[in-house]
C-alpha positions as CSV (number, residue, x, y, z in Angstrom):
1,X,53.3,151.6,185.4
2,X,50.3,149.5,185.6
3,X,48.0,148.8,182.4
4,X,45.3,150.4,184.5
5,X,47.3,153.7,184.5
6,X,48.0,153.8,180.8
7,X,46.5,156.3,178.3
8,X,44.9,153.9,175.5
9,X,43.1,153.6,172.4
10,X,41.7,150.5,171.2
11,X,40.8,150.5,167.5
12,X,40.6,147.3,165.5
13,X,43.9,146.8,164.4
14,X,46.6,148.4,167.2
15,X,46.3,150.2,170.8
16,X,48.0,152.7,171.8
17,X,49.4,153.9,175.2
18,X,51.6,156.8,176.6
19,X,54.6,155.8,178.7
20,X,55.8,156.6,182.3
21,X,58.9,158.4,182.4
22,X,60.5,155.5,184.2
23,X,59.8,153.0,181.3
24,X,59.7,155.0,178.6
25,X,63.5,156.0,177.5
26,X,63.7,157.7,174.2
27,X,59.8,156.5,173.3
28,X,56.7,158.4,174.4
29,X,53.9,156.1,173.0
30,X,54.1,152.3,172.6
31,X,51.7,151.1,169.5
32,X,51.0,147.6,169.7
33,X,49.8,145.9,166.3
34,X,46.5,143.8,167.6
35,X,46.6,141.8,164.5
36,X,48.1,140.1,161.6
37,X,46.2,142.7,159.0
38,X,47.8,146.1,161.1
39,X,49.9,148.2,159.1
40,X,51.7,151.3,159.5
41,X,49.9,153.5,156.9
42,X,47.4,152.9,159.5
43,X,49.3,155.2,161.8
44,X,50.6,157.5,159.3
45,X,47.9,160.7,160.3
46,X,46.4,158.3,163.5
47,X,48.1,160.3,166.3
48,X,46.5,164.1,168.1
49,X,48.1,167.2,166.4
50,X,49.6,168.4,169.1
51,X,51.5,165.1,169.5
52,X,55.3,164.9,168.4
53,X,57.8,162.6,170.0
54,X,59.3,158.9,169.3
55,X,56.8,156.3,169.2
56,X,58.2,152.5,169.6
57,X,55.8,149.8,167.5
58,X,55.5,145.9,168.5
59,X,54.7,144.1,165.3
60,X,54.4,140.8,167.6
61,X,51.1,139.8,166.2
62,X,51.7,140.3,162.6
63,X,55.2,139.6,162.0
64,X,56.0,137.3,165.0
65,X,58.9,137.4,167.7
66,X,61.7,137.8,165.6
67,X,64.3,140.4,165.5
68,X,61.9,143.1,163.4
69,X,59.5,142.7,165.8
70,X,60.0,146.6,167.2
71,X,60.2,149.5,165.3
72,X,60.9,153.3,166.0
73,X,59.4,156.1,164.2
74,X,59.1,160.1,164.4
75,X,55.9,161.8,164.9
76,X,55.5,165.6,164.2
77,X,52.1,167.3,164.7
78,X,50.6,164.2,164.7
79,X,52.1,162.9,161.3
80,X,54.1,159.3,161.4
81,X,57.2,160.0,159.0
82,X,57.8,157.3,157.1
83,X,61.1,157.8,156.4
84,X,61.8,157.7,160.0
85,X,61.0,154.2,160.4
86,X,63.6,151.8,161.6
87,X,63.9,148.7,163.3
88,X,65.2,148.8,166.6
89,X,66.5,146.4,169.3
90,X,64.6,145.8,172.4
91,X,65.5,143.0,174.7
92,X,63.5,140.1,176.2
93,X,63.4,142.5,179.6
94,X,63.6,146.0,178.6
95,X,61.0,148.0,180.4
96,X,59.2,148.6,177.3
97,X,59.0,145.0,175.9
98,X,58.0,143.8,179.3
99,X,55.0,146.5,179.6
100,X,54.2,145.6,176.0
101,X,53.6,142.0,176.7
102,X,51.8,142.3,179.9
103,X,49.1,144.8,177.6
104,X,49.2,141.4,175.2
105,X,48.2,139.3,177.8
106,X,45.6,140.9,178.7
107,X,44.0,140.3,175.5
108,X,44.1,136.4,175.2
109,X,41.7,136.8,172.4
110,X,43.7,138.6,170.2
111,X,46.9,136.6,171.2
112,X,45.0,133.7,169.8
113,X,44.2,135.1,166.4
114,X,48.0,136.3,166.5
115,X,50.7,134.5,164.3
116,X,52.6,133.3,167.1
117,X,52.9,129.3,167.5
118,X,51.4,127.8,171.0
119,X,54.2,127.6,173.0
120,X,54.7,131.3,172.4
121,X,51.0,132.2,173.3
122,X,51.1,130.1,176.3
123,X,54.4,131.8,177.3
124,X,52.9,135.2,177.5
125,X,49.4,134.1,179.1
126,X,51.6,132.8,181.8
127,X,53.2,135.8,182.2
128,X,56.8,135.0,180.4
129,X,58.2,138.1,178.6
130,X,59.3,136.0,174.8
């Protein structure tokens, strides 16, 4: 799946896009934080009504690349359940994480209001999944 071919929403502080079915796994929607302030009470009544599924959430921008940096959560009738929340592994070339960083890289801006160090920015402009 290209970026071009994506479904996605760009308010201030995330973006969302749907998934192909040969990326997306368990997840339907990825939600990639866009910046160090995003939250996920911000998502809590965000998604369509007629929307339930498994979204996956990159946190890269506000908590870094670390091992919490993806998170899973249940949406029903476009209500995020917050008990649902949990952090989930997703390795340096999963389908997912790799489609996730070529959306960040396409938005050098907010990559460079991000927390990550240099090295780690650079990385992804270049096109390195981190």
């Amino acid at each position: 799946m290209t970026i071009q071919e994506s479904t996605a929403v760009r308010p201030e502080r995330y973006e969302v896009h749907d998934l192909a079915d040969d990326i997306r796994g368990e997840y339907y929607k990825l939600v990639i934080f866009k910046s160090y302030k995003s939250s996920l009470s911000d998502l809590l009544s965000f998604f369509d009504q007629v929307f339930s599924g498994t979204v996956i959430i990159d946190t890269l921008f506000s908590a870094g690349n670390n091992s919490n940096r993806f998170l899973k959560a249940v949406v029903t009738d476009g209500k995020m359940d917050p008990l649902s929340v949990e952090v989930v592994s997703c390795r340096r070339h999963h389908p997912v994480r790799a489609f996730s960083n070529n959306c960040i890289m396409q938005d050098p801006d907010g990559l460079e209001a991000s927390v990550l160090v240099r090295t780690q920015k650079q990385l992804l402009l270049k096109g390195v999944s981190i």
